[in-house]
C-alpha positions as CSV (number, residue, x, y, z in Angstrom):
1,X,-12.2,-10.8,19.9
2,X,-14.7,-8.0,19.6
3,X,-16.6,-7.8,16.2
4,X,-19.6,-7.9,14.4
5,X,-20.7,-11.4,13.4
6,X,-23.5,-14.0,14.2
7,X,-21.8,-17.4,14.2
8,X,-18.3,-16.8,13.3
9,X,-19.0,-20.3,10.7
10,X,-21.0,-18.2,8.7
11,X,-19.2,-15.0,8.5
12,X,-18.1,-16.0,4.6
13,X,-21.4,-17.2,3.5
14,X,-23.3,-13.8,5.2
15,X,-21.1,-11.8,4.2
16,X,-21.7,-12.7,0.3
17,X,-25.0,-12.8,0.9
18,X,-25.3,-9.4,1.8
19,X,-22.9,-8.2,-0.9
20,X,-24.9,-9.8,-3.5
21,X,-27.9,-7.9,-2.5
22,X,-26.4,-4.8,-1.6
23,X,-25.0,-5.3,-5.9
24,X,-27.6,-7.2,-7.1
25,X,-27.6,-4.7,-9.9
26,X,-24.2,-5.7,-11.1
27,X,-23.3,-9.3,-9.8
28,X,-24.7,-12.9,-9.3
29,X,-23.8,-16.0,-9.0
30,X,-23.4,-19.5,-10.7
31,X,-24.3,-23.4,-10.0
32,X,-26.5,-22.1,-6.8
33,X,-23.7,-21.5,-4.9
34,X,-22.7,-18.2,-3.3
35,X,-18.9,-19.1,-3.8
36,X,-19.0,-18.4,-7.4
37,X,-19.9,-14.7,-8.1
38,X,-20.2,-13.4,-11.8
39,X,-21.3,-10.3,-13.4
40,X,-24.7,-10.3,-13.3
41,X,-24.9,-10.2,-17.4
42,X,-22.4,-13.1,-17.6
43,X,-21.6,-14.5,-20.2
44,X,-21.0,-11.4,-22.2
45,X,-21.1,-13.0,-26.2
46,X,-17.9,-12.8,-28.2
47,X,-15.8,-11.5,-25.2
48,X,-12.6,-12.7,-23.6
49,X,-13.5,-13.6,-19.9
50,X,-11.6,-12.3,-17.0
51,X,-11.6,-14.3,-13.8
52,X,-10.2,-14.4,-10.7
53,X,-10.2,-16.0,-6.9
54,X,-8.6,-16.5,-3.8
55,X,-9.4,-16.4,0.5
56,X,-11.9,-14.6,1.3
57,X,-10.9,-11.4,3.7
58,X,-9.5,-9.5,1.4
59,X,-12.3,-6.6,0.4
60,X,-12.4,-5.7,-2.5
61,X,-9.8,-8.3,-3.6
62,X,-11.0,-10.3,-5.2
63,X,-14.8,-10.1,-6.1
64,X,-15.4,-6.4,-5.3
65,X,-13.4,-6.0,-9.1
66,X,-16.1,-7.7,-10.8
67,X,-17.9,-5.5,-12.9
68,X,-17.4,-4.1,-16.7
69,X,-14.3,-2.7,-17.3
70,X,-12.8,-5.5,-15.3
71,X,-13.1,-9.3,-14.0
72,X,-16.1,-11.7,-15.4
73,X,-16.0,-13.9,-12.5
74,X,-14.0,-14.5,-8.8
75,X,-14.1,-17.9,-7.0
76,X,-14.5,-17.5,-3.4
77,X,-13.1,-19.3,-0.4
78,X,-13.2,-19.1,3.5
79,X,-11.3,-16.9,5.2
80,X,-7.4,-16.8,3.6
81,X,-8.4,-20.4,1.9
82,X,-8.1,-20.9,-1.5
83,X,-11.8,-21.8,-3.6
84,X,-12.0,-25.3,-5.0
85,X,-11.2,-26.3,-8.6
86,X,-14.8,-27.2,-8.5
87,X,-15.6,-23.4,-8.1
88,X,-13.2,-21.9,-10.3
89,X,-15.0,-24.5,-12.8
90,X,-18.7,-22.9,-12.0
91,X,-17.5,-19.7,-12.8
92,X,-15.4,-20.4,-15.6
93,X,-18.3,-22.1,-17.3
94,X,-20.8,-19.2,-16.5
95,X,-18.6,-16.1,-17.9
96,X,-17.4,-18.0,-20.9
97,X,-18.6,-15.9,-23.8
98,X,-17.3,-17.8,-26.4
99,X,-13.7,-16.6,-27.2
100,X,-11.3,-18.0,-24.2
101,X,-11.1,-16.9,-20.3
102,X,-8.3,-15.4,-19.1
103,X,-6.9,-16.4,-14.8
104,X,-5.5,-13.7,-13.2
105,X,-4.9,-14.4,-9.8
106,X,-2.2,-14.8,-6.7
107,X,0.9,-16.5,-6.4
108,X,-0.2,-18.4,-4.1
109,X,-0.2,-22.5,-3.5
110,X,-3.2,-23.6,-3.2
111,X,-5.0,-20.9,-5.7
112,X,-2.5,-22.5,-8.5
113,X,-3.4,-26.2,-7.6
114,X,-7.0,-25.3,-7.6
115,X,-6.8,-23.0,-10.6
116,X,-4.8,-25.4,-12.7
117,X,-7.2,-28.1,-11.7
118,X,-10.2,-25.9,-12.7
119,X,-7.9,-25.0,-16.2
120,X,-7.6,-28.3,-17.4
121,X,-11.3,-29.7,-16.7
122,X,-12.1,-26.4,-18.5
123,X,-9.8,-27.5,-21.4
124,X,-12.1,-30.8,-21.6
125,X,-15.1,-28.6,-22.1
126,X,-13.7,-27.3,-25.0
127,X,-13.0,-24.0,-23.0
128,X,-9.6,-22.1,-23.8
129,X,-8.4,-21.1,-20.6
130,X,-5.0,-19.0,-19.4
131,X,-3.4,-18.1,-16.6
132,X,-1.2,-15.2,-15.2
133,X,0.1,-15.2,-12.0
134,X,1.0,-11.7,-9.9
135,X,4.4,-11.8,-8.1
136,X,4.5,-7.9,-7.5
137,X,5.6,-7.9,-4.2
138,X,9.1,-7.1,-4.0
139,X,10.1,-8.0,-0.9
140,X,8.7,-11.4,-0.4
141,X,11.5,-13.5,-2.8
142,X,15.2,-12.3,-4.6
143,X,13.6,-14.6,-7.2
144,X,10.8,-12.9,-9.0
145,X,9.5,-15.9,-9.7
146,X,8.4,-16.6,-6.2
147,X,6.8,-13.6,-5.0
148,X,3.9,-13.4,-3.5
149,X,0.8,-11.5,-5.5
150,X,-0.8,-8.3,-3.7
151,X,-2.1,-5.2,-4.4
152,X,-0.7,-4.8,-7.8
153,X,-2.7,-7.0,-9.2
154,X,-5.7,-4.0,-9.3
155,X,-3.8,-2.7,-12.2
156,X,-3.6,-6.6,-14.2
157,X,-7.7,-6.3,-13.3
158,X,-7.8,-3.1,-14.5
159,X,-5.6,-2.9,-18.0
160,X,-6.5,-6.5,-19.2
161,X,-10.3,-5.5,-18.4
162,X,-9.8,-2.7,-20.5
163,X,-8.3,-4.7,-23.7
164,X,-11.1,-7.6,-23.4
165,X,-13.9,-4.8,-23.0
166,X,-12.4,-3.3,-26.3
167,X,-12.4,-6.4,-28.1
168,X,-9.1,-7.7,-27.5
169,X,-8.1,-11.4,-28.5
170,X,-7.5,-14.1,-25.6
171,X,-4.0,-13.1,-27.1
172,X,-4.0,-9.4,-26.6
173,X,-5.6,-9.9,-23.1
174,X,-3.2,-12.2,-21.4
175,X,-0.2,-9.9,-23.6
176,X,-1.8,-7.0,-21.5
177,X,-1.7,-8.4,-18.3
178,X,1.7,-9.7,-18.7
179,X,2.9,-6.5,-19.5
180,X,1.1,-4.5,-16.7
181,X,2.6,-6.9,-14.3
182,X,6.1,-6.3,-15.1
183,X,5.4,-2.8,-14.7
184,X,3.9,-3.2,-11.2
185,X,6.1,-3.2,-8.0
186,X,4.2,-3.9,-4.5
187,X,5.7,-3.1,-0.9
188,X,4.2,-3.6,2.2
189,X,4.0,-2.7,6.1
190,X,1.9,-3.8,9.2
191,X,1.3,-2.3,12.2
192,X,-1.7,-4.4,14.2
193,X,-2.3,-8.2,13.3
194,X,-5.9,-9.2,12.2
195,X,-8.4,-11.7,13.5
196,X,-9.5,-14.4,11.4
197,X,-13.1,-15.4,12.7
198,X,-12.9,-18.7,13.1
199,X,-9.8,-18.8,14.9
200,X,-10.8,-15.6,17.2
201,X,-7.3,-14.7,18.1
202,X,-4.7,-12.6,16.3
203,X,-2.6,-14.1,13.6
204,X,0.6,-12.3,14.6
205,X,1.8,-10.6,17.6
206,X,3.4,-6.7,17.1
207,X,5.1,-4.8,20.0
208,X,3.0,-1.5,20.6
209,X,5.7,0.7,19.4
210,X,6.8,-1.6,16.4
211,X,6.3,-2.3,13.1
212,X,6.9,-4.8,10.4
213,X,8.3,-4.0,7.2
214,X,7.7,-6.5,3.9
215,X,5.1,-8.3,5.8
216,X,2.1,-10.3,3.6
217,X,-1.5,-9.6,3.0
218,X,-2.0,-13.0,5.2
219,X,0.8,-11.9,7.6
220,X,3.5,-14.4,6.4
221,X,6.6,-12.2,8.1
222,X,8.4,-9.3,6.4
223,X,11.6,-8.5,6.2
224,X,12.4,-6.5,9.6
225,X,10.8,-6.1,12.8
226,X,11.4,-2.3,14.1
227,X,11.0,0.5,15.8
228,X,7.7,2.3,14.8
229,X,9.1,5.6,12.1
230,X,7.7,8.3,11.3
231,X,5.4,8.6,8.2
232,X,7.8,10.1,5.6
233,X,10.5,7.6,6.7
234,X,8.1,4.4,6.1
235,X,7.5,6.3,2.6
236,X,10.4,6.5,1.6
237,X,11.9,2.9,2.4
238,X,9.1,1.4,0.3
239,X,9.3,3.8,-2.4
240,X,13.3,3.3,-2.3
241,X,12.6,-0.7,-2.1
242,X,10.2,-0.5,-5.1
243,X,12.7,1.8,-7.6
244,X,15.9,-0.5,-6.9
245,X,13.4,-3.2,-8.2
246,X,11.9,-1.4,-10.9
247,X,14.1,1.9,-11.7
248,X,12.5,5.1,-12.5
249,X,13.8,7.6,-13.7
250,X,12.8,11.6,-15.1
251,X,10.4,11.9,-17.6
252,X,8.7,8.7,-16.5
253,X,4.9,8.5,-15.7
254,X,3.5,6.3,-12.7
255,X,0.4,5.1,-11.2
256,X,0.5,5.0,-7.5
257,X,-1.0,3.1,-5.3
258,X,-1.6,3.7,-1.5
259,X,-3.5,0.7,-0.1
260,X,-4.8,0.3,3.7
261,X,-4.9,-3.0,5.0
262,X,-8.2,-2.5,6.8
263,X,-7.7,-0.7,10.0
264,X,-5.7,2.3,9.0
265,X,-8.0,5.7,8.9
266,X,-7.4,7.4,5.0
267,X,-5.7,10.8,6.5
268,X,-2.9,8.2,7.0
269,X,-2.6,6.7,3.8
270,X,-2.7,10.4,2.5
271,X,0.3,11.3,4.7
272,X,1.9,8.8,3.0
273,X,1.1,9.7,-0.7
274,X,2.1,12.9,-0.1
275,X,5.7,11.7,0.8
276,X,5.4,9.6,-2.4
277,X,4.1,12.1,-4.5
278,X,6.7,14.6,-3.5
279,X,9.9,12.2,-4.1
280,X,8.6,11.0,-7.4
281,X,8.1,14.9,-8.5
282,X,11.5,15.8,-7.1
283,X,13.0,13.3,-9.5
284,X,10.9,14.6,-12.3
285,X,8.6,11.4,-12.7
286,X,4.8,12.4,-13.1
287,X,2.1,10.9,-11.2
288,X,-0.6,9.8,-14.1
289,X,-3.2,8.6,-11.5
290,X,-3.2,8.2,-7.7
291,X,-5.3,5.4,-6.1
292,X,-5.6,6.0,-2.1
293,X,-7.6,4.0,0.0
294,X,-8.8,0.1,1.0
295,X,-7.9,-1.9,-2.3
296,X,-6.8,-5.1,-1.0
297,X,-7.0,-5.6,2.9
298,X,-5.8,-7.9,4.6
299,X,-9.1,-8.2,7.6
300,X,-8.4,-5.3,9.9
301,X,-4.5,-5.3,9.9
302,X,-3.5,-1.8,10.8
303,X,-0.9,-0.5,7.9
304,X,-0.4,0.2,4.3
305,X,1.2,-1.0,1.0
306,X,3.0,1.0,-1.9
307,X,2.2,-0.1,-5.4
308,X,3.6,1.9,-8.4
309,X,2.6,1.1,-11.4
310,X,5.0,2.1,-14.9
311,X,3.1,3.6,-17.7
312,X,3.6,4.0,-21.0
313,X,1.0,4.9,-23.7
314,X,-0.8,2.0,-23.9
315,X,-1.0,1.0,-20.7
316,X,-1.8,4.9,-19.6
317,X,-4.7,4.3,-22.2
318,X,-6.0,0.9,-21.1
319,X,-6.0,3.1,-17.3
320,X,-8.1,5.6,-18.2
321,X,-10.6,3.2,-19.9
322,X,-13.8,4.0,-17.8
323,X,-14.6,0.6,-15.4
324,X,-17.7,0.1,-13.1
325,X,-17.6,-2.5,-10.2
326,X,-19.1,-2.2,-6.5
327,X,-16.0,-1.2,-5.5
328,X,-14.4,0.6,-8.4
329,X,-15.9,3.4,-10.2
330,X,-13.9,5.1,-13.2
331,X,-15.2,7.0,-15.5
C-alpha cells in the first residue's frame, strides 16, 4: 500500500482537520467533535436545514456540499462506516434554524438505522425532521426501492438547497428533492479497486485487461465482469442502461453527470462526455448543464459513473440557482 498518511488510525480525523482549516471560511463543526461539520453560519434563522452523512472516502460526498446553496450539515464516519445517531443528532441540533431539517442521504443500512435513530431523538427535541433516501443507481436492484444511492444525489443537494435558500417550506424542500430524485438515473463502472487505510489491501480484485460494469461506490459487485471496451462503447451501455430506466426522448433537456471515482485523469471522463453528449444530441435531447469531474469517489478506484439528470422548468431553475461550497462553486 503506497500513500500518503501518518498512522493509517487517523487518516479520518487528519483529514477533517485539515479540511476544516483549509474552509475555515465556510464550515465548522458542532458538540467539539470533528465528525459533525456545519456551515460555519449555522443555524441560518427561519430556514429549512439540509443535512446529510455517510462513510467517509467519498470526497466531496458528503461534506464537501456543505455550503449555501446546498447542505446545512454532514455527519461523518470512518472510512465507508456510517456516523452515529449520536452525530447526526449534533448536527441536526446545530443547523436547526427554526423551521424543520430536511435528511438527504444514501440508501444505505446502517446510514438509515443511524439516521432514523438521530430523527426520532430529534422529534423529542421538538425538532421536525424528514428524510429522503437516493436509490438512483440503476443497476444495483429491479426494485427501485432497493437501490443503492450514488452520485445522483448531487443534484437532490443541489435543487432542494436551492428551494430552502429561497425560502421554501420543510414542505416544498422535501417535494423538491423527491422530485429531483425521480428524475435522476446513476450508472457505474470500475476499473482498479481502492485501498481502505485501515485494512491496507485492495477491496476487490480486477484482471488488468477487465472491467466491471454496475459496480458500487464501496465496490459491492456490478453486474458483469468483462473485457476492458473502448470508451465510446462503455458510454454508450450506461447511457443505454440509464434511458431504458428513465426514457428520453427529443425535445427533452438533461443534466449530465460524468463522475471519476478517484483515480481516473479528467481527459478520460471528457472522452466519455463527449460520447454522451453526441448520442443525446443525435436524439434531439439538449444538454442543460454538464458536470465532469470527481463528485463522488469512491477512494482511488480507477473508473467513472453516468448520472443524467431530467429537467423541467423548475427543476432547470432550482439548477441554475448560484451555490457556494468548498467543493462546488456556481454562480
Amino acid at each position: 500500500m503506497k500513500k500518503i498518511l501518518n498512522d493509517p488510525k487517523n487518516f479520518v480525523p487528519e483529514m477533517l482537520d485539515g479540511l476544516l482549516k483549509a474552509h475555515a471560511d465556510q464550515l465548522s463543526y458542532a458538540a467539539n467533535d470533528l465528525h459533525c461539520i456545519v456551515r460555519a453560519d449555522a443555524a441560518v434563522s427561519g430556514k429549512v436545514a439540509l443535512a446529510t452523512g455517510g462513510g467517509s472516502g467519498h470526497l466531496p460526498v458528503f461534506l464537501g456540499y456543505v455550503g449555501r446553496g446546498m447542505l446545512d450539515g454532514c455527519a461523518v464516519g470512518d472510512v465507508f462506516q456510517s456516523p452515529s445517531a449520536d452525530q447526526m443528532l449534533e448536527v441536526t441540533r446545530r443547523i436547526h434554524g427554526g423551521r424543520g431539517v430536511l435528511y438527504i442521504y444514501g440508501n444505505y443500512g446502517g446510514d438509515v438505522m443511524n439516521f432514523d435513530m438521530a430523527a426520532e431523538m430529534a422529534a423529542m427535541e421538538d425538532i421536525e425532521v424528514r428524510t429522503v433516501l437516493v436509490k438512483d443507481d440503476v443497476v444495483s436492484s429491479r426494485d427501485p426501492e432497493k437501490r443503492r444511492g450514488v452520485a445522483g444525489m448531487v443534484f437532490a443537494f443541489k435543487c432542494a438547497g436551492a428551494k430552502a435558500d429561497l425560502g421554501g417550506s420543510l414542505d416544498e424542500v422535501e417535494a423538491v428533492a423527491r422530485k429531483t430524485l425521480a428524475n435522476v438515473r446513476t450508472m457505474g463502472m470500475a476499473l482498479t479497486p481502492c485501498i481502505v487505510p485501515q485494512a491496507g489491501k485492495p477491496t476487490f480484485t480486477l484482471g488488468e485487461n477487465e472491467m466491471e460494469m454496475g459496480m458500487g461506490i464501496h465496490g459491492e459487485p456490478g453486474i458483469s465482469r468483462e473485457e476492458l471496451k473502448p470508451a465510446d462503447e462503455i458510454a454508450e451501455r450506461m447511457l443505454r442502461t440509464i434511458t431504458e430506466d428513465m426514457p428520453i426522448g427529443s425535445g427533452d433537456h438533461v443534466a449530465v453527470m460524468v463522475n471519476g471515482l478517484g483515480a481516473t485523469p479528467p481527459e478520460e471522463l471528457y472522452i466519455v462526455y463527449r460520447r454522451v453528449h453526441d448520442l443525446l444530441a443525435g436524439s434531439n435531447v439538449k444538454v442543460h448543464r454538464a458536470y465532469v469531474g470527481e463528485y463522488a469517489t469512491s477512494m482511488e478506484m480507477a473508473g467513472c459513473s453516468l448520472t443524467l439528470f431530467k429537467l423541467d422548468d423548475e427543476l432547470t431553475a432550482l439548477l441554475d440557482h448560484p451555490a457556494r461550497t468548498p467543493f462546488f462553486v456556481q454562480i
